[in-house]
C-alpha positions in Angstrom: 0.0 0.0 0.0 3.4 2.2 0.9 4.7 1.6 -2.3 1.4 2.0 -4.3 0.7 5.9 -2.7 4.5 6.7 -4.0 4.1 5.3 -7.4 0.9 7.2 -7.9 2.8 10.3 -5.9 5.6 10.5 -8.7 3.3 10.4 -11.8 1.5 13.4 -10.4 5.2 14.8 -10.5 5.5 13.2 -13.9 2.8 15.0 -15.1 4.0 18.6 -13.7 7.1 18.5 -13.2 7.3 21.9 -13.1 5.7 23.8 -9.6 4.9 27.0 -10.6 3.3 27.8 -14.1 2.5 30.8 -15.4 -1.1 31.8 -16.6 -0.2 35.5 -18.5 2.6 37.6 -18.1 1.6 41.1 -19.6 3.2 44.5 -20.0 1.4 47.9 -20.8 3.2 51.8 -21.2 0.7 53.8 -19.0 1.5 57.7 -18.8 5.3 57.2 -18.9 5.1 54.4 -17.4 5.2 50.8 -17.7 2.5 48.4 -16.0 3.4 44.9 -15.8 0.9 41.6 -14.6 1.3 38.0 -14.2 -0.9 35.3 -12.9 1.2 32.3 -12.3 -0.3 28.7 -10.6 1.8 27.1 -7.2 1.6 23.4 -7.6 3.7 21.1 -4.6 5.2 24.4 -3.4 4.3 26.1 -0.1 5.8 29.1 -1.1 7.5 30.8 -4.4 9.7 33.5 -4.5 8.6 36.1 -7.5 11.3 38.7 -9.2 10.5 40.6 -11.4 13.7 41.6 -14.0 14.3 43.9 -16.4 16.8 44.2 -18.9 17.8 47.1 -21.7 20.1 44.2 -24.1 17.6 41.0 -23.8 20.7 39.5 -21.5 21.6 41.1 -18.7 18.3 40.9 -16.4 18.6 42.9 -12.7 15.6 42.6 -10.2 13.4 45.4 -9.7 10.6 43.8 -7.9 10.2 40.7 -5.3 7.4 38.9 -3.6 7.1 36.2 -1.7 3.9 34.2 -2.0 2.3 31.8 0.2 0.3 29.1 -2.1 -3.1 30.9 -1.1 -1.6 34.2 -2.4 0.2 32.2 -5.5 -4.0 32.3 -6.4 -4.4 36.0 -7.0 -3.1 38.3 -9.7 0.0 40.1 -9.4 1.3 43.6 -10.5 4.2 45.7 -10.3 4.2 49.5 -12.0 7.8 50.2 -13.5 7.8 53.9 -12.5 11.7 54.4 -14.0 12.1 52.3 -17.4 15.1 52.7 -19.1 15.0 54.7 -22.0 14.5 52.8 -25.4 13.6 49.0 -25.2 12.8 47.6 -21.7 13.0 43.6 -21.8 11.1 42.2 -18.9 10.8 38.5 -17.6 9.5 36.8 -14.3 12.3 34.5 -11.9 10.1 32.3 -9.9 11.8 30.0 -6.9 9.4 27.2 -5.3 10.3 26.5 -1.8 12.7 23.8 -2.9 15.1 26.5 -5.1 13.9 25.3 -8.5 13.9 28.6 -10.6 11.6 28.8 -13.9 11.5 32.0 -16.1 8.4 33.2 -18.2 8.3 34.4 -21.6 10.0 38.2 -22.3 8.1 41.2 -22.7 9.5 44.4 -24.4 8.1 47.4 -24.1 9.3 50.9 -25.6 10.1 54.0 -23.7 10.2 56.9 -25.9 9.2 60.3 -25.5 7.8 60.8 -28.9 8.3 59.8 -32.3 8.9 56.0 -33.2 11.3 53.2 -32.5 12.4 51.1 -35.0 12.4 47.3 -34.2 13.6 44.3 -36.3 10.9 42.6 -38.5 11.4 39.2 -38.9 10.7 38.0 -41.3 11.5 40.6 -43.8 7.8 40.9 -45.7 9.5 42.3 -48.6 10.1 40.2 -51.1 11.2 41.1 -54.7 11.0 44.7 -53.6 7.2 44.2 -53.0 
């Protein structure tokens, strides 16, 4: 019976391995400035450790935000309001740490800080072809 509740204890693991998933991760400019917000799901962890990092390259991330979340607040929506982006193109991605110091990172989201005018991001693919 011992054996039988740890077989059926690691296919549970099997079929998530990973503890904390994320739901959305979005970004929005708002008056100057940028307004980020993540759901993310706790699963086998008491307790996750949230950063929130930014980066001007896409490489070099620093923390500008942390939470630590019980797995009854791991339930409710998070935010953070970046009220000092770097100028140009801010690159911003979630750290999480469950309680055991597994760390999973979400997808990047860029957003632009210019005063006016227009950035000029690559398009891949190029759409013109032939000069059409």
């Amino acid at each position: 019976m011992y054996s039988a509740r740890l077989v059926l204890q690691a296919l549970r693991l099997a079929d998530n391995p990973l503890p904390i998933t994320i739901n959305y991760f979005n970004g929005a400019k708002q008056n100057g400035n940028h307004l980020l917000n993540w759901k993310v799901t706790c699963f086998n962890t008491p307790n996750a450790t949230l950063e929130l990092e930014r980066s001007t390259d896409g490489r070099n991330y620093s923390s500008i935000y942390s939470i630590y979340a019980t797995a009854l607040r791991c339930q409710q929506p998070f935010d953070h309001t970046d009220i000092a982006p770097a100028k140009g193109t801010n690159y911003y991605r979630l750290k999480m740490t469950d309680a055991d110091g597994k760390i999973t990172y979400s997808s990047i989201v860029h957003l632009i800080n210019a005063v006016k005018g227009m950035d000029i991001l690559n398009i891949s693919p190029n759409p013109i072809v032939n000069g059409n």
